[in-house]
One Martini backbone bead per residue (centre of mass of N, CA, C, O) as a GRO file, in nm:
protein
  271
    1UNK     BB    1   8.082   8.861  11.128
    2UNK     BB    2   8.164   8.766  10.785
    3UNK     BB    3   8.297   8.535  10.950
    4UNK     BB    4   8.411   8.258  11.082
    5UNK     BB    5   8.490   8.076  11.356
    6UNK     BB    6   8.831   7.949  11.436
    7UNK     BB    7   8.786   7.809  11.689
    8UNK     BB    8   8.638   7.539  11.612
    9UNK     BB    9   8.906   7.467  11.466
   10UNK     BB   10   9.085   7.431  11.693
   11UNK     BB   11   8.950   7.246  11.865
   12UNK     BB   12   8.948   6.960  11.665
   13UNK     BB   13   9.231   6.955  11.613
   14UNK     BB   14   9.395   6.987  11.912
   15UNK     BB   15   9.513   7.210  12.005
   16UNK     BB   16   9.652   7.324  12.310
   17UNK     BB   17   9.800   7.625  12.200
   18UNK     BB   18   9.775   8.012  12.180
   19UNK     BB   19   9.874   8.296  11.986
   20UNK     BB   20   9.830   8.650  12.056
   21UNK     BB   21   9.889   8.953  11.958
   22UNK     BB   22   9.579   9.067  11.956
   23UNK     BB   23   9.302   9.208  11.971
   24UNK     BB   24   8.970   9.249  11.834
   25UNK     BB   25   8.808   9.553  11.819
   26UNK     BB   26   8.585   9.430  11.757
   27UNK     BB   27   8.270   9.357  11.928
   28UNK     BB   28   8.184   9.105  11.818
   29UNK     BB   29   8.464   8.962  11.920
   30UNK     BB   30   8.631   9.062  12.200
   31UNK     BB   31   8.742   8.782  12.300
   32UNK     BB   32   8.541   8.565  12.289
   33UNK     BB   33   8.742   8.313  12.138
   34UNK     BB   34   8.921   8.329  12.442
   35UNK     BB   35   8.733   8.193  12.610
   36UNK     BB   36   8.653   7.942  12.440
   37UNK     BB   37   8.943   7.839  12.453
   38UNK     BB   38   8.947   7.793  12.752
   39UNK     BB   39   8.744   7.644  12.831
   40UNK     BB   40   8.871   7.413  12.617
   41UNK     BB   41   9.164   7.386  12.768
   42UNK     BB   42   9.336   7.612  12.596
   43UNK     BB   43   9.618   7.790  12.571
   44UNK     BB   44   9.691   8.138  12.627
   45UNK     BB   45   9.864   8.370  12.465
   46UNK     BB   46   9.954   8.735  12.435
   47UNK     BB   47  10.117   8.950  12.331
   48UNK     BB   48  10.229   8.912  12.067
   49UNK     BB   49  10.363   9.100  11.904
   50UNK     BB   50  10.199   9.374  11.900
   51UNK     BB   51  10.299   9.593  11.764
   52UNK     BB   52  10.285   9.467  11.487
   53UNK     BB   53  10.012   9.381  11.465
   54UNK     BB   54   9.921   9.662  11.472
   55UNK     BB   55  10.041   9.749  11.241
   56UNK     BB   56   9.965   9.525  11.016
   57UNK     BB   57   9.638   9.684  11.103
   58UNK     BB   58   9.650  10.016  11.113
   59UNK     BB   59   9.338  10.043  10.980
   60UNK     BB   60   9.120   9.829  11.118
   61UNK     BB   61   9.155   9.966  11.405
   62UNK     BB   62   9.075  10.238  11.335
   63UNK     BB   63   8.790  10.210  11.232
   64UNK     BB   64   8.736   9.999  11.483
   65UNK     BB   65   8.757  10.308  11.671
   66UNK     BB   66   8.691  10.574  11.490
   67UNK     BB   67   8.551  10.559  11.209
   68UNK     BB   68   8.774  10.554  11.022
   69UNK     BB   69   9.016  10.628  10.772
   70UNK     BB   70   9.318  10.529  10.640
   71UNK     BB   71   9.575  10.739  10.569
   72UNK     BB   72   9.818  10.754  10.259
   73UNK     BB   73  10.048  10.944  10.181
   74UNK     BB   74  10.132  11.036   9.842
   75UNK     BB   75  10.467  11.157   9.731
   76UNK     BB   76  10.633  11.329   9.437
   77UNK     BB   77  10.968  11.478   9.455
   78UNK     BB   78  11.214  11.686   9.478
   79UNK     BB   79  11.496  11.827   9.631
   80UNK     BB   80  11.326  12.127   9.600
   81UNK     BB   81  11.017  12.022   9.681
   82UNK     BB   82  10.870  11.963   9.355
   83UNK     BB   83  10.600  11.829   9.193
   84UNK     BB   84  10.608  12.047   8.953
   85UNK     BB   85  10.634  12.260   8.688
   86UNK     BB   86  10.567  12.569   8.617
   87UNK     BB   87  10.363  12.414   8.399
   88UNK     BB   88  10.272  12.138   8.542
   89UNK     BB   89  10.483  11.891   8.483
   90UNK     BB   90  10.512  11.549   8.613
   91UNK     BB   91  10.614  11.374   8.387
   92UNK     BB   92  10.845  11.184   8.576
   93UNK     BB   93  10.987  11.189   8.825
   94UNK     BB   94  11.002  10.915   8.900
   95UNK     BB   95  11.065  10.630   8.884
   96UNK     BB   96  10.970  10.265   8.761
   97UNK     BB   97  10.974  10.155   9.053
   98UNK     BB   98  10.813  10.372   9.212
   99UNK     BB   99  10.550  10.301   9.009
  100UNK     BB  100  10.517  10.024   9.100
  101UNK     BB  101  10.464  10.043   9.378
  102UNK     BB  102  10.226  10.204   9.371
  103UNK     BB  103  10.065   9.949   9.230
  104UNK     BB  104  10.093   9.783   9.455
  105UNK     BB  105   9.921   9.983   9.667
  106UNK     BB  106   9.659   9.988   9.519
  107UNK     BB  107   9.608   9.678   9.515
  108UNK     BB  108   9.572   9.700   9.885
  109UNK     BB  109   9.354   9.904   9.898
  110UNK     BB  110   9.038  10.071   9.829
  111UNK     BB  111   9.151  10.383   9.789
  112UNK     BB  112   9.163  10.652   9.611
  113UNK     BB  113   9.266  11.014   9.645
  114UNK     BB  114   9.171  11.271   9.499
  115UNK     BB  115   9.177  11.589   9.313
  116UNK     BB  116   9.044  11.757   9.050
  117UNK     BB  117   9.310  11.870   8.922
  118UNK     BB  118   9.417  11.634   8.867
  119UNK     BB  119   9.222  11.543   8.671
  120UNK     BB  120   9.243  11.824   8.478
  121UNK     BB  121   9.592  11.801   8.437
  122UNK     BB  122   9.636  11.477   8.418
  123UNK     BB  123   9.411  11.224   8.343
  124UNK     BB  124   9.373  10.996   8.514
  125UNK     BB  125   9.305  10.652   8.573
  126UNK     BB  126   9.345  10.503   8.845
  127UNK     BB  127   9.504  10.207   8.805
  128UNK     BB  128   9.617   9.940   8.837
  129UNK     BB  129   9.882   9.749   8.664
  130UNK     BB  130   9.859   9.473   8.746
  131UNK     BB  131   9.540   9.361   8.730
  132UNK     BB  132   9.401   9.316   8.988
  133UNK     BB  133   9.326   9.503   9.237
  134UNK     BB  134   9.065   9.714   9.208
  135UNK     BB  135   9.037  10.081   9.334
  136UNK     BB  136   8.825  10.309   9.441
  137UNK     BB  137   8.744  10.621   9.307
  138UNK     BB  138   8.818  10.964   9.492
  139UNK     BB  139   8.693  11.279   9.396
  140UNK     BB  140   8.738  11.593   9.487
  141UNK     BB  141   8.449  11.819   9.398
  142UNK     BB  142   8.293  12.101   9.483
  143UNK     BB  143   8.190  12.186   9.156
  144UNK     BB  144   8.192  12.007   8.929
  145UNK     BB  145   8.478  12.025   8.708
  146UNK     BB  146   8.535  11.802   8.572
  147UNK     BB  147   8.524  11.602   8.336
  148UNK     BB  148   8.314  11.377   8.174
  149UNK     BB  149   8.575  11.244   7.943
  150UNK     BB  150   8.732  11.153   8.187
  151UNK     BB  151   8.953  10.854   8.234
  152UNK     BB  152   8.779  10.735   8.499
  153UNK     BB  153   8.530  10.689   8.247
  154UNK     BB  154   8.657  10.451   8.119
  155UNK     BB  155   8.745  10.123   8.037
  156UNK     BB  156   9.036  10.160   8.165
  157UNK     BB  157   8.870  10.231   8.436
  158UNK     BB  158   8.645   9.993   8.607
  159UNK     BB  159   8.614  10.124   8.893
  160UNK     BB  160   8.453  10.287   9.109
  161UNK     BB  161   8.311  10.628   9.101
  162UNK     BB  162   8.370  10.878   9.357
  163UNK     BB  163   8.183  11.215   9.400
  164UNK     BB  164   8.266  11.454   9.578
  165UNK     BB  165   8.012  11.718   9.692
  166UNK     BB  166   7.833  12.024   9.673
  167UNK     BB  167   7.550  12.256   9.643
  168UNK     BB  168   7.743  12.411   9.432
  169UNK     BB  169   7.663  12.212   9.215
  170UNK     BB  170   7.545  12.147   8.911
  171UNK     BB  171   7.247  11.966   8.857
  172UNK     BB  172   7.302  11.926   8.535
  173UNK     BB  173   7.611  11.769   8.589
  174UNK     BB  174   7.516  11.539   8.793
  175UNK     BB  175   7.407  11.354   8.587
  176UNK     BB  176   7.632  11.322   8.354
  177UNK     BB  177   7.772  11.147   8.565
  178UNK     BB  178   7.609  10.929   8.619
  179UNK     BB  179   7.573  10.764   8.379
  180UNK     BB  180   7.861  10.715   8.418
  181UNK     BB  181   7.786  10.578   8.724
  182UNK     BB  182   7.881  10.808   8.933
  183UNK     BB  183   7.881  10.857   9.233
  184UNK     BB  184   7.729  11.099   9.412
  185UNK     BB  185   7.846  11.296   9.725
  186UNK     BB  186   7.662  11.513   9.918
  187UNK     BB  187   7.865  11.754  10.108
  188UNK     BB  188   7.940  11.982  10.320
  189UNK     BB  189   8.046  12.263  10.365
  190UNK     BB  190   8.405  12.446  10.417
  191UNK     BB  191   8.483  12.715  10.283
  192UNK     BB  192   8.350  12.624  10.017
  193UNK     BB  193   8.439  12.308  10.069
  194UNK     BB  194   8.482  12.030  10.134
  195UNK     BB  195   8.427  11.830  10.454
  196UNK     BB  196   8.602  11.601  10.539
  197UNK     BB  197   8.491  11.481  10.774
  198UNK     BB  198   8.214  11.440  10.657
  199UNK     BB  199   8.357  11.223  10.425
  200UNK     BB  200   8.470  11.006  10.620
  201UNK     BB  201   8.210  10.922  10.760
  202UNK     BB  202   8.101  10.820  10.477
  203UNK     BB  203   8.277  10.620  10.376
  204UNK     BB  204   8.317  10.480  10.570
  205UNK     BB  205   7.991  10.356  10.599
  206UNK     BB  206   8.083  10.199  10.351
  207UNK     BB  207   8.396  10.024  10.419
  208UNK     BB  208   8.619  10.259  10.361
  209UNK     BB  209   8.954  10.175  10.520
  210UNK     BB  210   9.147  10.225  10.284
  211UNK     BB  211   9.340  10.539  10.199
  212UNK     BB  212   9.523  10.647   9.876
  213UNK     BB  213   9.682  10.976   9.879
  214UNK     BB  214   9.719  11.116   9.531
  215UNK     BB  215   9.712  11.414   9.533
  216UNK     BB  216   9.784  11.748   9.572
  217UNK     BB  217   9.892  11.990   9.737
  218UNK     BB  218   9.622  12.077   9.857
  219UNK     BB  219   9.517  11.800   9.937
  220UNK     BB  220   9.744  11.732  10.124
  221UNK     BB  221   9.723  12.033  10.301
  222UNK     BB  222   9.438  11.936  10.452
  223UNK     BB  223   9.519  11.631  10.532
  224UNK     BB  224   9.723  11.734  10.743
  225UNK     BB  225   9.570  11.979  10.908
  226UNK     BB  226   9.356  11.797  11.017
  227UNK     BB  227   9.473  11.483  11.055
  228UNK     BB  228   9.433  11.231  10.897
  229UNK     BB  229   9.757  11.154  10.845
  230UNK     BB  230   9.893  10.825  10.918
  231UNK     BB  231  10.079  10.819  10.666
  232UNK     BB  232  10.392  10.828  10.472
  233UNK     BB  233  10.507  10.851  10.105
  234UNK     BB  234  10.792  11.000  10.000
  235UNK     BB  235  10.960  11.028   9.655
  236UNK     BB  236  11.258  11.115   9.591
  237UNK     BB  237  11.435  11.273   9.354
  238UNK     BB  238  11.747  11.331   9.176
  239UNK     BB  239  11.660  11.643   9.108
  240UNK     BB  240  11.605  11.978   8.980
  241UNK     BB  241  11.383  12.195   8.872
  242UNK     BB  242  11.339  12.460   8.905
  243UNK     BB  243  11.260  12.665   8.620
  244UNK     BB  244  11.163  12.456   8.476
  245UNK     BB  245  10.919  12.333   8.199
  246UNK     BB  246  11.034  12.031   8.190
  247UNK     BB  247  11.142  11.707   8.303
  248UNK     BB  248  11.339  11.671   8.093
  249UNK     BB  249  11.532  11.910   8.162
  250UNK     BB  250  11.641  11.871   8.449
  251UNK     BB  251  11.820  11.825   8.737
  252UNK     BB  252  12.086  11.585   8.776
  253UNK     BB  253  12.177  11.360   9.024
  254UNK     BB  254  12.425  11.267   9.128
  255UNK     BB  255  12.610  11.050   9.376
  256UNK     BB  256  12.383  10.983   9.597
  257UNK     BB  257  12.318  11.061   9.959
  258UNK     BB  258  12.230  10.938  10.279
  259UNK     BB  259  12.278  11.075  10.610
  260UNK     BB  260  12.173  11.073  10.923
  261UNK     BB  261  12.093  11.394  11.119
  262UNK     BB  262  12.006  11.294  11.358
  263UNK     BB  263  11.651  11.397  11.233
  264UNK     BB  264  11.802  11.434  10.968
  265UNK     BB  265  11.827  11.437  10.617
  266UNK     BB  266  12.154  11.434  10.396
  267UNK     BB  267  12.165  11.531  10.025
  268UNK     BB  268  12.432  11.415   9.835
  269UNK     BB  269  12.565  11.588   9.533
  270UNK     BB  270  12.602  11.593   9.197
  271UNK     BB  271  12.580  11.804   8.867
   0.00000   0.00000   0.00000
């Protein structure tokens, strides 16, 4: 309903015959395009490539069926499963090539979703650095322990940051994050955590349909055991962390391939 309808530049066309992927499951829309398409004598033909269609939207589908976010969980880790080294130092475990990647994928998505520790541990940026569409950021923080003068609160990360909260966080730190400009919003507790459940229906009614998880262990684990995670893109790096202080030190792979075993895959490589 935020767009004109493109019947009736169709119908002014000339075209004849119309093929559509799938139904657009908003209810504003749902039908109502291919009735008007049809009544004006243009043939309709449907579900053409129709999976490919759901897939190219699962998004927008999940939104306006579930109301809820899509969510795409990004891991990146080493061969031997670990996020960072017993000292905490994740920079940087992948490579350049797909840390461009995920600056690409920050670019399409509406939201980034980090937790605390991530802010108070990385103090990342959290914005795309191709420059072009900055994505809202969403940091999950149920005492508002993150620091006031953490880098996503500074001119280099420019685009709107929400600060999901419980009521156990000091009121007069709420106040302090404000000034920064930032959304604070006190969400019902869980186990004395932020209740996801309830944080997912309050983004969606914001209008954030997708967003790329790129939170800690904690954070990640939470959102696979509760359902939320409808994506996953883990980057393996052919690195081996064992109980190393620093990623610079870590054990690299070489002549790494990778094998498809049954459902299972197989990385073999040398030291």
């Amino acid at each position: 309903g935020k767009t004109p309808p493109c019947t009736e530049a169709i119908i002014k066309s000339g075209i004849k015959k119309v093929y559509i992927g799938t139904r657009d499951p908003n209810p504003v829309n749902n039908g109502k395009g291919i009735h008007i398409l049809k009544k004006a004598g243009i043939k309709v033909i449907e579900n053409i490539c129709e999976k490919e269609s759901l897939a190219l939207n699962a998004p927008f589908f999940k939104y306006m069926t579930k109301n809820l976010p899509f969510i795409t969980l990004k891991l990146a880790q080493s061969l031997d499963g670990k996020t960072a080294t017993k000292t905490g130092d994740s920079k940087w475990i992948s490579c350049d090539e797909s840390r461009r990647l995920v600056h690409k994928l920050r670019s399409e998505t509406d939201a980034i979703m980090v937790g605390a520790g991530t802010v108070v541990k990385d103090n990342p940026l959290l914005t795309n650095r191709l420059l072009s569409r900055q994505p809202v950021k969403i940091i999950i923080d149920s005492k508002l322990n993150i620091p006031v003068n953490a880098k996503i609160f500074s001119k280099y990360s420019p685009a709107k940051t929400i600060i999901a909260i419980t009521k156990s966080a000091p009121k007069n730190k709420i106040k302090q994050f404000e000034r920064k400009n930032a959304e604070i919003i006190i969400v019902k507790s869980k186990k004395g955590l932020v209740d996801l459940t309830a944080l997912m229906k309050i983004l969606a009614k914001k209008g954030i349909i997708d967003i790329l998880a790129e939170g800690g262990s904690r954070l990640s684990a939470s959102l696979l055991s509760e359902g939320f995670v409808d994506k996953v893109l883990f980057f393996i790096a052919p690195k081996i962390i064992a109980d190393k202080l620093k990623i610079k030190q870590v054990l690299a792979v070489k002549n790494l391939t990778v094998k498809k075993i049954g459902i299972d895959y197989l990385f073999e490589g040398k030291i």
